[in-house]
CHARMM internal coordinates of N, CA and C (Angstrom, degrees):
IC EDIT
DIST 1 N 1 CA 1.4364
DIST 1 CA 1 C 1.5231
ANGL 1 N 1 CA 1 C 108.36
DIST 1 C 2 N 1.5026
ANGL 1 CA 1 C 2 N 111.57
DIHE 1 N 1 CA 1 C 2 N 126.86
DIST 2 N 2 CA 1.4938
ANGL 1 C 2 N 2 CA 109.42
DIHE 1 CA 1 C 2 N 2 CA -174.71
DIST 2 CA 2 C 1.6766
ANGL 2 N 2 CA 2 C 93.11
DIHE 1 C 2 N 2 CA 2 C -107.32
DIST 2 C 3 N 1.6228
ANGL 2 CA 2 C 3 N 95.74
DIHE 2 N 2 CA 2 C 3 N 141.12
DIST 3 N 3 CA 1.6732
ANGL 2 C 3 N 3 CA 109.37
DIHE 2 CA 2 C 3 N 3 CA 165.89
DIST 3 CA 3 C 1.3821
ANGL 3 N 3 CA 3 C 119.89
DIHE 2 C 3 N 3 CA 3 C -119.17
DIST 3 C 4 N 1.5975
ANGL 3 CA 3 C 4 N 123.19
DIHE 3 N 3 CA 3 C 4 N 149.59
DIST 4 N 4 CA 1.3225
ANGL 3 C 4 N 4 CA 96.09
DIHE 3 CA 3 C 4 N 4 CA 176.23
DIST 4 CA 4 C 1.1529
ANGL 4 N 4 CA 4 C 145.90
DIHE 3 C 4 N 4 CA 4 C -102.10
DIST 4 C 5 N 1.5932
ANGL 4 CA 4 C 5 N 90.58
DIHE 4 N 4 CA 4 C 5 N 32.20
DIST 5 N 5 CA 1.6609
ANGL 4 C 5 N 5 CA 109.30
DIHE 4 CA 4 C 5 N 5 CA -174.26
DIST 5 CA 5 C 1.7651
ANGL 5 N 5 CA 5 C 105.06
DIHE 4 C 5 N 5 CA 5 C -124.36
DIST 5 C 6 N 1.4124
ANGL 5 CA 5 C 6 N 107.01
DIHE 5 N 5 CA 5 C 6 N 29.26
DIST 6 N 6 CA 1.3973
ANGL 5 C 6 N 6 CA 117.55
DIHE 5 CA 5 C 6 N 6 CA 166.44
DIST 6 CA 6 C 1.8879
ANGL 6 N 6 CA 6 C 127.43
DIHE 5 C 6 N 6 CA 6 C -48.44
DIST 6 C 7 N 0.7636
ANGL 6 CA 6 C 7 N 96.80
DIHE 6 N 6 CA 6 C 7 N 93.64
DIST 7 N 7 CA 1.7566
ANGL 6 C 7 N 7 CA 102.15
DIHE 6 CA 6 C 7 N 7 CA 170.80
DIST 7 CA 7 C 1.5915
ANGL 7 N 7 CA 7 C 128.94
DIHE 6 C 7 N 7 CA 7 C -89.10
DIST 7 C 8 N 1.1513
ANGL 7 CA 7 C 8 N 103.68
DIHE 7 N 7 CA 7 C 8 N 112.45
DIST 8 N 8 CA 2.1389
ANGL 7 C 8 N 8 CA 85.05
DIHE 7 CA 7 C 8 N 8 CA 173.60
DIST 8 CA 8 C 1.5725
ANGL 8 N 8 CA 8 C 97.30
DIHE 7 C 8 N 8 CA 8 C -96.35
DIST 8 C 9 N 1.5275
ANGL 8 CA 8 C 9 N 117.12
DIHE 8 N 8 CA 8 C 9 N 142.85
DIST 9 N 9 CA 1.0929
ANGL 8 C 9 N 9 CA 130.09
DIHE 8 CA 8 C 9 N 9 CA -165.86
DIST 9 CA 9 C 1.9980
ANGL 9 N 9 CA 9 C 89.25
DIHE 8 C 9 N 9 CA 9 C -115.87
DIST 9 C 10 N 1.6707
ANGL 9 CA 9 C 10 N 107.99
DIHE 9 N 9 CA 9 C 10 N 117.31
DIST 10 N 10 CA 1.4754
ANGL 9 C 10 N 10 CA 122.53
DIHE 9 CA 9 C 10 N 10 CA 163.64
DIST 10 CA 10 C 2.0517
ANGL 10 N 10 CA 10 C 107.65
DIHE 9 C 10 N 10 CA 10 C -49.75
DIST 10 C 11 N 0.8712
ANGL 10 CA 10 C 11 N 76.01
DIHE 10 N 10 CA 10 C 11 N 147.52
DIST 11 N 11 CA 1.8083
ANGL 10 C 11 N 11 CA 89.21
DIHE 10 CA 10 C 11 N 11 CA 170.70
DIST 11 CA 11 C 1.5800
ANGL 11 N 11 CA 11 C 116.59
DIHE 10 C 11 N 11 CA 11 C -30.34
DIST 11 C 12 N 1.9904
ANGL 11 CA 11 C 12 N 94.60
DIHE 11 N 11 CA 11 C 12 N -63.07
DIST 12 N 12 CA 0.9919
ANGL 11 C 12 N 12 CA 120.44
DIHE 11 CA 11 C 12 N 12 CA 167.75
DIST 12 CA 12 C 1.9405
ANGL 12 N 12 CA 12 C 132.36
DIHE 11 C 12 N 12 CA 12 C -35.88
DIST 12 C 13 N 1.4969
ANGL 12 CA 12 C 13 N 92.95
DIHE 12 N 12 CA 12 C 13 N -35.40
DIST 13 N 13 CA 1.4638
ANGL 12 C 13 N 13 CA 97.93
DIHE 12 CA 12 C 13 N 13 CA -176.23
DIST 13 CA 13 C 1.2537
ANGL 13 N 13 CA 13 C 118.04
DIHE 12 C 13 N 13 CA 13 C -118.50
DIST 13 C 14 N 1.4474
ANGL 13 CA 13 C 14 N 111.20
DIHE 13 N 13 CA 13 C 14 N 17.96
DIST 14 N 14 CA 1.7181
ANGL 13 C 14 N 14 CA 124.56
DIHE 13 CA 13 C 14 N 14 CA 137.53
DIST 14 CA 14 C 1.2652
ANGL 14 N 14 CA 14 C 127.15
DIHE 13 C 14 N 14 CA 14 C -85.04
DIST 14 C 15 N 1.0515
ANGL 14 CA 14 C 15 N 113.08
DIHE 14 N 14 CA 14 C 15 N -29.53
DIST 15 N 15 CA 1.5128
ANGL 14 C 15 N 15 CA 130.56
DIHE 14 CA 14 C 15 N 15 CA 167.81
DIST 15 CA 15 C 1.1829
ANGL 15 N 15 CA 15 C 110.17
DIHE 14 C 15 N 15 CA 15 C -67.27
DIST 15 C 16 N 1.1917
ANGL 15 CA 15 C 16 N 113.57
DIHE 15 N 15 CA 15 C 16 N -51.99
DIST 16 N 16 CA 2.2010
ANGL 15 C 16 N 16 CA 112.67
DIHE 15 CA 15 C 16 N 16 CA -178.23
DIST 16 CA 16 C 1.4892
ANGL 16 N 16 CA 16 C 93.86
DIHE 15 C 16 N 16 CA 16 C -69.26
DIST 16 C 17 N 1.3850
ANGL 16 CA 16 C 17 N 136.32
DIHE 16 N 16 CA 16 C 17 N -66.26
DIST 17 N 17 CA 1.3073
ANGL 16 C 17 N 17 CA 127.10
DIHE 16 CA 16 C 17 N 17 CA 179.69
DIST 17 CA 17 C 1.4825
ANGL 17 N 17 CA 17 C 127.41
DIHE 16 C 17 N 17 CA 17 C -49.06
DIST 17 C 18 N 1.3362
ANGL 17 CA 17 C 18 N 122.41
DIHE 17 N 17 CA 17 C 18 N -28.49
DIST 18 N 18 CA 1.5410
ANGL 17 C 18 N 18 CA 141.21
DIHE 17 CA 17 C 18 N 18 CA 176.09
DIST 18 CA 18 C 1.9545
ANGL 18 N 18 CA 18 C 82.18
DIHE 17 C 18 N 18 CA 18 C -59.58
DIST 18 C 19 N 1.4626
ANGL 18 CA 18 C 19 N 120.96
DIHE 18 N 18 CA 18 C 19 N -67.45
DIST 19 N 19 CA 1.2230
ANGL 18 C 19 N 19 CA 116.23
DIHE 18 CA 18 C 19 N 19 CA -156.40
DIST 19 CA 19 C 0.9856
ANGL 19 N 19 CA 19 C 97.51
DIHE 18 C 19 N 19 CA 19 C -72.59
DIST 19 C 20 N 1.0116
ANGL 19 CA 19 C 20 N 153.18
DIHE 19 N 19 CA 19 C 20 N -14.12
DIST 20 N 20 CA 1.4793
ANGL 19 C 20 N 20 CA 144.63
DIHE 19 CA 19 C 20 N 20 CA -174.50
DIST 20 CA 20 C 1.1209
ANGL 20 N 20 CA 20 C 135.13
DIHE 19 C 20 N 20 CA 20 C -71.43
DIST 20 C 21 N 1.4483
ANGL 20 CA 20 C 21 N 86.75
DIHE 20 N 20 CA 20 C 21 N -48.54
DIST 21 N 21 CA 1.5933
ANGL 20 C 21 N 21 CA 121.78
DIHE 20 CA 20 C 21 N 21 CA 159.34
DIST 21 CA 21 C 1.5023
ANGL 21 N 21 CA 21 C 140.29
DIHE 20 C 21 N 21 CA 21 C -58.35
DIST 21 C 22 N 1.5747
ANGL 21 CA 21 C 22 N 91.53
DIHE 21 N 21 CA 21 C 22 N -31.46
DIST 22 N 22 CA 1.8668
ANGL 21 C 22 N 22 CA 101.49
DIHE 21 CA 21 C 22 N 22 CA 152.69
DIST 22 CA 22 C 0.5893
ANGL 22 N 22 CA 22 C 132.88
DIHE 21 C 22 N 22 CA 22 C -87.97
DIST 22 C 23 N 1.4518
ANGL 22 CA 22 C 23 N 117.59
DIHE 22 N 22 CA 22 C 23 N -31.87
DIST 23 N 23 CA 1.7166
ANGL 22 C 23 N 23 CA 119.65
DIHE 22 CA 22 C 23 N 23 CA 178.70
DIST 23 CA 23 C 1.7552
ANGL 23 N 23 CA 23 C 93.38
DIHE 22 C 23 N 23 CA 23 C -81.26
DIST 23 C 24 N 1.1152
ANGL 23 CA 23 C 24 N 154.15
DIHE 23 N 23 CA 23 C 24 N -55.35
DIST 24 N 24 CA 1.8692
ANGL 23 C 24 N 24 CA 131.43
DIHE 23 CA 23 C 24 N 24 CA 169.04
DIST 24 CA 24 C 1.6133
ANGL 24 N 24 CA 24 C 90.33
DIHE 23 C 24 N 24 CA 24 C -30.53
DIST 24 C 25 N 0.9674
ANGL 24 CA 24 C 25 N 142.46
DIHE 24 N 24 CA 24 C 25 N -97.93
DIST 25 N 25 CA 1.5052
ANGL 24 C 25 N 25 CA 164.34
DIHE 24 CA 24 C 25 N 25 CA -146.86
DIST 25 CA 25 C 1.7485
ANGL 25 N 25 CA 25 C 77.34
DIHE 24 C 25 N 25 CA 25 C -20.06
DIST 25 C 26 N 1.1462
ANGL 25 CA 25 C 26 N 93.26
DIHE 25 N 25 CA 25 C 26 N -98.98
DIST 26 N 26 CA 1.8859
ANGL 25 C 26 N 26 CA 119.60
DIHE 25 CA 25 C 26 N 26 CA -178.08
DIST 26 CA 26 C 1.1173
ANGL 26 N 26 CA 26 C 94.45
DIHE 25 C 26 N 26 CA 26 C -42.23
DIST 26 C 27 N 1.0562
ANGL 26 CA 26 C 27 N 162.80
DIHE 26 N 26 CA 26 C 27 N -69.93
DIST 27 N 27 CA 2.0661
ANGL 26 C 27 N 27 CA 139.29
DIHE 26 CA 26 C 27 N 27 CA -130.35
DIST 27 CA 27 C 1.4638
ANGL 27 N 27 CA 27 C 103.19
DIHE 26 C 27 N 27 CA 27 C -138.27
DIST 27 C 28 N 1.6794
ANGL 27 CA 27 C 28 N 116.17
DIHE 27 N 27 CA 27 C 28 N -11.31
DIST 28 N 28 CA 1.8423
ANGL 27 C 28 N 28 CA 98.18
DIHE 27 CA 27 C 28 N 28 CA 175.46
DIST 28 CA 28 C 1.4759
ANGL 28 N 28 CA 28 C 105.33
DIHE 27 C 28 N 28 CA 28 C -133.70
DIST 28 C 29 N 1.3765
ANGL 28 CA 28 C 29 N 119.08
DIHE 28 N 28 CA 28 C 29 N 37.61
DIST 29 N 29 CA 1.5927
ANGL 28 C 29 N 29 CA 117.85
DIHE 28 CA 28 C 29 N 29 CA 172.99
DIST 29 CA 29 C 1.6564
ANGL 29 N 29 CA 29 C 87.27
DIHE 28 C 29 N 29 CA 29 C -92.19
DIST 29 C 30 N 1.0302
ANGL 29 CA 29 C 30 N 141.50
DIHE 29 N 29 CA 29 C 30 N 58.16
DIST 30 N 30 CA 1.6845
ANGL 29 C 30 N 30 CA 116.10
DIHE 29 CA 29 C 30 N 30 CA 160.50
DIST 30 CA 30 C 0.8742
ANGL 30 N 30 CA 30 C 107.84
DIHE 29 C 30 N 30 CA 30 C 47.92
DIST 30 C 31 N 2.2423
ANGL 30 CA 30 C 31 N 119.65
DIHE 30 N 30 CA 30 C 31 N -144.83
DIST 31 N 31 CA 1.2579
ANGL 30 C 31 N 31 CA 115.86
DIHE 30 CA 30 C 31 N 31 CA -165.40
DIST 31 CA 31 C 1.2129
ANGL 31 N 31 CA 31 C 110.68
DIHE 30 C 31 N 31 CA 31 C -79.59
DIST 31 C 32 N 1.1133
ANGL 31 CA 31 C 32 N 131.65
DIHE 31 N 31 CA 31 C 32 N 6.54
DIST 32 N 32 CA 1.5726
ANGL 31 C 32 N 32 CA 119.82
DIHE 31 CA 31 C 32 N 32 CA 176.14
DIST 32 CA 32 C 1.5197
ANGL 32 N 32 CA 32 C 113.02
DIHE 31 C 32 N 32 CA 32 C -101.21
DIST 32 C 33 N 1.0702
ANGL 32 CA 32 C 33 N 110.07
DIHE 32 N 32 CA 32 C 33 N -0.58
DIST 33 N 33 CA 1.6526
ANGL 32 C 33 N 33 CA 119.02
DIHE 32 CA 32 C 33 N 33 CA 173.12
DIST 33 CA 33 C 2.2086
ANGL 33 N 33 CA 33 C 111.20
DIHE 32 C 33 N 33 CA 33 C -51.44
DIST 33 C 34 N 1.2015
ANGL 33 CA 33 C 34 N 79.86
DIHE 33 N 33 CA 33 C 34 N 107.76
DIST 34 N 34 CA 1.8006
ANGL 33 C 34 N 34 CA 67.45
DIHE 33 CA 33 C 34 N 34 CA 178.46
DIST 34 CA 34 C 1.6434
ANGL 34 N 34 CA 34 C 102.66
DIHE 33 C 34 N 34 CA 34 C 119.06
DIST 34 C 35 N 1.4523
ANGL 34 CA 34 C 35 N 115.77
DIHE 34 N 34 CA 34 C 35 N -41.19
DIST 35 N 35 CA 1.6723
ANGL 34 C 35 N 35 CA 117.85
DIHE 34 CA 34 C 35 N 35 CA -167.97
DIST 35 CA 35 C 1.2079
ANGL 35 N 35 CA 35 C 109.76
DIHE 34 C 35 N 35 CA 35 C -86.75
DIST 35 C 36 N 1.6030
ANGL 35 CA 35 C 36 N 117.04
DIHE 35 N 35 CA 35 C 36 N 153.28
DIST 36 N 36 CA 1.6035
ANGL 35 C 36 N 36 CA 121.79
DIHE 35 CA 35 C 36 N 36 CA -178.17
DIST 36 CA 36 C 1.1540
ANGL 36 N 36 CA 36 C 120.43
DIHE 35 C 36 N 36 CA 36 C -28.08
DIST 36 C 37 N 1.6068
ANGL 36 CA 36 C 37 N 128.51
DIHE 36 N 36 CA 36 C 37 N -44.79
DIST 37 N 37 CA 1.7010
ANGL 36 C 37 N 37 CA 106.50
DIHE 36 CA 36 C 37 N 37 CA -164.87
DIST 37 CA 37 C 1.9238
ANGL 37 N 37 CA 37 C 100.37
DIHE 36 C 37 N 37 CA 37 C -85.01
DIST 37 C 38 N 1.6237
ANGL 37 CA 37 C 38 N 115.49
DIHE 37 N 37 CA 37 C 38 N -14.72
DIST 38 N 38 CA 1.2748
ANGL 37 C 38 N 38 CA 83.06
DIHE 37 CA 37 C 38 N 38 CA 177.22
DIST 38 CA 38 C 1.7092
ANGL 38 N 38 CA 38 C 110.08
DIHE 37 C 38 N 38 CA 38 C -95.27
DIST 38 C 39 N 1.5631
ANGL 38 CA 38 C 39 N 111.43
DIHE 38 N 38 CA 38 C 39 N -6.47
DIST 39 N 39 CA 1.7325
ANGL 38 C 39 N 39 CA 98.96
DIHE 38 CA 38 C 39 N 39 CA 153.66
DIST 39 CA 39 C 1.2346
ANGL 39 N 39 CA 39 C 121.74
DIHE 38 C 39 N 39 CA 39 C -54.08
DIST 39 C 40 N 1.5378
ANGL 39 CA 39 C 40 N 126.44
DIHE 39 N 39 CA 39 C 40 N -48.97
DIST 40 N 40 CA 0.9928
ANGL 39 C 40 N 40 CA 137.71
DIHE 39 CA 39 C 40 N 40 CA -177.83
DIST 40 CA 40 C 2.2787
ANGL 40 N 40 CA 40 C 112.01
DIHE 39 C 40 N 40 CA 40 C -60.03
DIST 40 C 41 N 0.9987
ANGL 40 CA 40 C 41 N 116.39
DIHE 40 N 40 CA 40 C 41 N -33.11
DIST 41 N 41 CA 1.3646
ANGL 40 C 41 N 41 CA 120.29
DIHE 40 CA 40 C 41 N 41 CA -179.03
DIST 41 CA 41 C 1.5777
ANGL 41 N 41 CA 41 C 91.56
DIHE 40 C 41 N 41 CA 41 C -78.19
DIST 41 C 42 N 1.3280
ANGL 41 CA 41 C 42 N 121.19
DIHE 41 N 41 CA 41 C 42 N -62.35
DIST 42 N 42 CA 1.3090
ANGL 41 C 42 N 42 CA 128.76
DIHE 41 CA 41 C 42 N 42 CA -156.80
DIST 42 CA 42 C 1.9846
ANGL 42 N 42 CA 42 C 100.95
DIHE 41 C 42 N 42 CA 42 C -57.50
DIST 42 C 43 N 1.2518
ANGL 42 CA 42 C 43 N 124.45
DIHE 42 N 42 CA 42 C 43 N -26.29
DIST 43 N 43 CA 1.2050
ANGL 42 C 43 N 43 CA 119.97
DIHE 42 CA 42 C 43 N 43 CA -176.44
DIST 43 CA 43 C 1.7961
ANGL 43 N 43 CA 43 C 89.39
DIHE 42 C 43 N 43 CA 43 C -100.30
DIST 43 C 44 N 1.1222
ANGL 43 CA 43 C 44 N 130.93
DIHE 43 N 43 CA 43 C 44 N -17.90
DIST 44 N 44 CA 1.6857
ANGL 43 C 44 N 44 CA 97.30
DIHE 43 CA 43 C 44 N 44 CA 158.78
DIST 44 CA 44 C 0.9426
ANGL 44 N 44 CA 44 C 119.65
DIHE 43 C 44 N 44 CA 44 C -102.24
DIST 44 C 45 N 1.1934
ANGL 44 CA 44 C 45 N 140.52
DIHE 44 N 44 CA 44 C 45 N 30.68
DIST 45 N 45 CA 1.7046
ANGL 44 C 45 N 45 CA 143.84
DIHE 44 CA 44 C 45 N 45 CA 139.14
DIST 45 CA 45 C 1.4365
ANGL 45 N 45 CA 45 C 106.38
DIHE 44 C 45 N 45 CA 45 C -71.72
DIST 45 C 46 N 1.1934
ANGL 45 CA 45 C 46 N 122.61
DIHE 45 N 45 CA 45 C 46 N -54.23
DIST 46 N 46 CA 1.4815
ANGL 45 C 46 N 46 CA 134.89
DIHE 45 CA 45 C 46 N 46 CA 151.90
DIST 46 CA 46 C 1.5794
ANGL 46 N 46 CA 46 C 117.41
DIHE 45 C 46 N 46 CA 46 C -8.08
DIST 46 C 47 N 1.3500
ANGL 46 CA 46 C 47 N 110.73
DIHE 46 N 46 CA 46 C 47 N -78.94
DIST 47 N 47 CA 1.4026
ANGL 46 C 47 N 47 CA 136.82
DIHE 46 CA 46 C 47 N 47 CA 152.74
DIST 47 CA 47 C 1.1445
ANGL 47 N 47 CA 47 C 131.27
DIHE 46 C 47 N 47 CA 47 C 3.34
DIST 47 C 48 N 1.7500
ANGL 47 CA 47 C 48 N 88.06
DIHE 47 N 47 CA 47 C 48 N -82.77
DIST 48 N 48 CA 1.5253
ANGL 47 C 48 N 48 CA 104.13
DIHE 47 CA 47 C 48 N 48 CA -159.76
DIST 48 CA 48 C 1.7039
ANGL 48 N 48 CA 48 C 100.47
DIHE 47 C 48 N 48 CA 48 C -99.96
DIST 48 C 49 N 1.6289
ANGL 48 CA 48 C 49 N 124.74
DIHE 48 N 48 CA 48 C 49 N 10.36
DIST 49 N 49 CA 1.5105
ANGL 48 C 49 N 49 CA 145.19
DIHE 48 CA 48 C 49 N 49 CA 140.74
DIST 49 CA 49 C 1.3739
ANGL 49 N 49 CA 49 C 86.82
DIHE 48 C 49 N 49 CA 49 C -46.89
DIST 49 C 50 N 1.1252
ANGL 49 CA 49 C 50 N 112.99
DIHE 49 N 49 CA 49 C 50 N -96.51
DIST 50 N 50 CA 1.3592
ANGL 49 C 50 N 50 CA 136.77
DIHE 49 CA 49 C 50 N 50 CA 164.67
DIST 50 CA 50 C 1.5886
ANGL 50 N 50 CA 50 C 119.70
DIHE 49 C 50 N 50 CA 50 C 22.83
DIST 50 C 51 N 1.5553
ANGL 50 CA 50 C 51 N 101.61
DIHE 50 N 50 CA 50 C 51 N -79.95
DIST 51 N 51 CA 0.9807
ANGL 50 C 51 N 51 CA 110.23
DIHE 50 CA 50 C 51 N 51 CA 175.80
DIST 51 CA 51 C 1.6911
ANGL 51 N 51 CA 51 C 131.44
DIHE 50 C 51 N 51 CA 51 C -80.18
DIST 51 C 52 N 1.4166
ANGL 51 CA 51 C 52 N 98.29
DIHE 51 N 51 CA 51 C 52 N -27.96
DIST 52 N 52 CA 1.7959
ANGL 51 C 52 N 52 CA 115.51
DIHE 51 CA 51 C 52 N 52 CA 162.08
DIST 52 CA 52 C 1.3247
ANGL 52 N 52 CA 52 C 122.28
DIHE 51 C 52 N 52 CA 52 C -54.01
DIST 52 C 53 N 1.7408
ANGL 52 CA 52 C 53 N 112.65
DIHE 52 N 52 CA 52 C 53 N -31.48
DIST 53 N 53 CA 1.5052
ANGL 52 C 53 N 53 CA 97.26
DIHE 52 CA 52 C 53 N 53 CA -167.70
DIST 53 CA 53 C 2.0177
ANGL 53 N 53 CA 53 C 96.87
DIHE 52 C 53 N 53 CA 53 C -122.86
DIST 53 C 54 N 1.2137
ANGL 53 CA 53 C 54 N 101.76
DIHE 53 N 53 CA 53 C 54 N 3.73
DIST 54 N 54 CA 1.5222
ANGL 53 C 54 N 54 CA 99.79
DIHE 53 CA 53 C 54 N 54 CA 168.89
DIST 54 CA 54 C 2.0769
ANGL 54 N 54 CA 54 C 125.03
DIHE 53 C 54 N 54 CA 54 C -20.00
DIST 54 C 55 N 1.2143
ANGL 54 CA 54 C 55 N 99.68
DIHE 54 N 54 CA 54 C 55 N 124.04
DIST 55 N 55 CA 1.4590
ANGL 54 C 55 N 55 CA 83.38
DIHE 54 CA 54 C 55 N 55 CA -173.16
DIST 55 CA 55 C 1.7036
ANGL 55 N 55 CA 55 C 123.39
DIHE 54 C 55 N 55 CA 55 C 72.04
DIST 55 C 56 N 1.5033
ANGL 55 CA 55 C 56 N 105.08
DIHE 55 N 55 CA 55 C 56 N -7.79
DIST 56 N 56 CA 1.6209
ANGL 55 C 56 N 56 CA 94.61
DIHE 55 CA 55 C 56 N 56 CA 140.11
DIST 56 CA 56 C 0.9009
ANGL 56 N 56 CA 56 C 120.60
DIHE 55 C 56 N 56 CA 56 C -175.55
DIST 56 C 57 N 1.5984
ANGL 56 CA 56 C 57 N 117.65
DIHE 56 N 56 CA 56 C 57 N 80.15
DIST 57 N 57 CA 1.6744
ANGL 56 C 57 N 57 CA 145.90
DIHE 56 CA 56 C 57 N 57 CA 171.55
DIST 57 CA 57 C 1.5742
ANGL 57 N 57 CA 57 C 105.37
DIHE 56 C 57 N 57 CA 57 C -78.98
DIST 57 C 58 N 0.6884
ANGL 57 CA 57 C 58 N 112.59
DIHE 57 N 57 CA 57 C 58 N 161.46
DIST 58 N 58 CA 1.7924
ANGL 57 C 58 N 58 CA 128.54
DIHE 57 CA 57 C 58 N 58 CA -170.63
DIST 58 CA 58 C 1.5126
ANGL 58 N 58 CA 58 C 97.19
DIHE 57 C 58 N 58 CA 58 C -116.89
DIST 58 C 59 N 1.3218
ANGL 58 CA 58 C 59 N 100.65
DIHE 58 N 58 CA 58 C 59 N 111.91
DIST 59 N 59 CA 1.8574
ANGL 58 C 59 N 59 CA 104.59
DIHE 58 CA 58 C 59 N 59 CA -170.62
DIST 59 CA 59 C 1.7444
ANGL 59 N 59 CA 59 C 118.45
DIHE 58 C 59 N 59 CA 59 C -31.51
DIST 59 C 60 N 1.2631
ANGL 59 CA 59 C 60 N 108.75
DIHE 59 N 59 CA 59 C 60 N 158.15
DIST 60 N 60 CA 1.7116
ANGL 59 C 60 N 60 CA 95.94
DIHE 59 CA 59 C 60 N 60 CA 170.42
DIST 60 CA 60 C 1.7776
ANGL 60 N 60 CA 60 C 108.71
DIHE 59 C 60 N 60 CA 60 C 78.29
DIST 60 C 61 N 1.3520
ANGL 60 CA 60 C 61 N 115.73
DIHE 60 N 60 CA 60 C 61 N -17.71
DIST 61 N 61 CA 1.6177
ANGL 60 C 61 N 61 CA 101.07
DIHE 60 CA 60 C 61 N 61 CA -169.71
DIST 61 CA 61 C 1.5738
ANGL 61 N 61 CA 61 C 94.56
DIHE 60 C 61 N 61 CA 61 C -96.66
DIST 61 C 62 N 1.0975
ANGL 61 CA 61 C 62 N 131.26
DIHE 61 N 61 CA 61 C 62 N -32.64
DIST 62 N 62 CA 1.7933
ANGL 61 C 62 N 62 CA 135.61
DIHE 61 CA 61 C 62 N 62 CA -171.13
DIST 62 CA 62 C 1.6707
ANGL 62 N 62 CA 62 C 110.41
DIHE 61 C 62 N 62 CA 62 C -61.79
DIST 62 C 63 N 1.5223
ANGL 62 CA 62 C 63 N 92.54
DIHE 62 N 62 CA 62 C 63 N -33.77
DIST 63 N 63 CA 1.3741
ANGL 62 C 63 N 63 CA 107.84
DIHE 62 CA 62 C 63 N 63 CA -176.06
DIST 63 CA 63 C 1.9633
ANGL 63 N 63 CA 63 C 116.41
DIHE 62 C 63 N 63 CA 63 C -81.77
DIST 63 C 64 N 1.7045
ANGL 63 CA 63 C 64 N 82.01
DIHE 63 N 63 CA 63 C 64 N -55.46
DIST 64 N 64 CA 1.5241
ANGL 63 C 64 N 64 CA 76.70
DIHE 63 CA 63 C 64 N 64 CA 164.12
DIST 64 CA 64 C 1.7250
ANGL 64 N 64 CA 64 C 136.52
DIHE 63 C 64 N 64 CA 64 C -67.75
DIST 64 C 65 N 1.0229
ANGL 64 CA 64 C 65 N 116.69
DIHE 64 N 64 CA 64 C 65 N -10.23
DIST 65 N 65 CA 1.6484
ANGL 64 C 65 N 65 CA 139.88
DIHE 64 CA 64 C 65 N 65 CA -170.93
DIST 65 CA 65 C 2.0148
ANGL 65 N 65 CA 65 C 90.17
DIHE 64 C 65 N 65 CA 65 C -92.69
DIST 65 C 66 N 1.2335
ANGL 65 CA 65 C 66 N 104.73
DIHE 65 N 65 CA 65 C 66 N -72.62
DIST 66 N 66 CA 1.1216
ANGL 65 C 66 N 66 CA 112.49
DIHE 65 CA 65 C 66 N 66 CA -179.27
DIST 66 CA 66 C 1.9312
ANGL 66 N 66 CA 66 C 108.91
DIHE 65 C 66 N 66 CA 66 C -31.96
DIST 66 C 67 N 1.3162
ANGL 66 CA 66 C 67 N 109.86
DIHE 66 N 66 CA 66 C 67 N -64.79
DIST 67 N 67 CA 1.4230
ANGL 66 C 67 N 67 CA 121.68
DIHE 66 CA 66 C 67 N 67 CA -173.27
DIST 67 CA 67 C 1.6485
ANGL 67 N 67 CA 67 C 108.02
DIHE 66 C 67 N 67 CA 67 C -54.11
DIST 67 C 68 N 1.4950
ANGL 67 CA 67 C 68 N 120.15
DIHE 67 N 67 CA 67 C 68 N -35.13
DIST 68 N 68 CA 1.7016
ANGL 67 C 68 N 68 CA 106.20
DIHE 67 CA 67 C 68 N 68 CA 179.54
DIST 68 CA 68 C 1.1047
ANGL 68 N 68 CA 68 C 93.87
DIHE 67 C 68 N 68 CA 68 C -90.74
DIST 68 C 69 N 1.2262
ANGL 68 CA 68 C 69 N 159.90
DIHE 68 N 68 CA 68 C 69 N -18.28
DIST 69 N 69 CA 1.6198
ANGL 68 C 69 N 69 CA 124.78
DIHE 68 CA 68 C 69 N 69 CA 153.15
DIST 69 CA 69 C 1.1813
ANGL 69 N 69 CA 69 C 120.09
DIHE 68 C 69 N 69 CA 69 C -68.58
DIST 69 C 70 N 1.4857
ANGL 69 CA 69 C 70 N 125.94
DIHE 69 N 69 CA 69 C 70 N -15.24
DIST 70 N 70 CA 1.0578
ANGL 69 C 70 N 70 CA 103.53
DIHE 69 CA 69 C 70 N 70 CA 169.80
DIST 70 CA 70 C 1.5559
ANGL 70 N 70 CA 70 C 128.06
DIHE 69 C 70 N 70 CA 70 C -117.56
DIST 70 C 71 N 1.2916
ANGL 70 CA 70 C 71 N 113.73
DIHE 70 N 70 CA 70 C 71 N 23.67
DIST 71 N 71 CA 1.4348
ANGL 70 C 71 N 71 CA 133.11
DIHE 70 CA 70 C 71 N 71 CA 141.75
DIST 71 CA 71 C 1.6090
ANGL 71 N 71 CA 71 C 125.05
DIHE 70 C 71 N 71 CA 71 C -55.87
DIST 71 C 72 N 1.6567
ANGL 71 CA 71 C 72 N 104.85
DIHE 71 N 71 CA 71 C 72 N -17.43
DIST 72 N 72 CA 1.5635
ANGL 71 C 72 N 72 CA 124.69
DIHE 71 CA 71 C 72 N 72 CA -175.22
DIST 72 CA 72 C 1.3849
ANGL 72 N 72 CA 72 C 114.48
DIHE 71 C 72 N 72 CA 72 C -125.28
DIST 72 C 73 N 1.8166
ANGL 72 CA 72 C 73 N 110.79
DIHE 72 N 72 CA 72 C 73 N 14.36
DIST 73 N 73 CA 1.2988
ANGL 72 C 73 N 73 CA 115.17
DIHE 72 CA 72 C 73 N 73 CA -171.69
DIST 73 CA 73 C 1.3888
ANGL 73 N 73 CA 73 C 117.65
DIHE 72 C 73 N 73 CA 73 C -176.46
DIST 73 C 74 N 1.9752
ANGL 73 CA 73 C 74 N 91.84
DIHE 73 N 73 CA 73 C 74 N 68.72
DIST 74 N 74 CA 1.7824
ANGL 73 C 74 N 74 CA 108.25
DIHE 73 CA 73 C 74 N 74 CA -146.92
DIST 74 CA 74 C 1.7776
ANGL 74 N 74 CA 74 C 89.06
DIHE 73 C 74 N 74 CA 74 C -68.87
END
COOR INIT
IC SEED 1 N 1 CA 1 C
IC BUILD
């Protein structure tokens, strides 16, 4: 199925958005910033990073991604 607002997104700009996306989750949801469901969202953005770029992460990013969720989810 062709659309015409098709984008391919570089490695690179899943990765900046993956981080982006946790740290809003964790430090700019308001009062829920910090509480289970946005630990809980913030580790499946994590995830499904995770699972999108399997087999070809750029050393250092799994680890660093990995570590702010779990700086918020000892």
């Amino acid at each position: 199925m062709s659309h015409s607002h098709e984008k391919s997104w570089s490695y690179a700009e899943i990765t900046a958005c993956t981080e982006t996306a946790i740290r809003k989750v964790l430090f700019d949801d308001g009062r829920h910033a910090g509480g289970w469901q946005s630990k809980a969202v913030a580790y499946g953005v994590y995830v499904a990073w995770s699972e999108i770029t399997d087999g070809h992460r750029v050393p250092g990013d799994d680890e660093r991604l990995h570590k702010l969720v779990r700086a918020h989810n000892p």
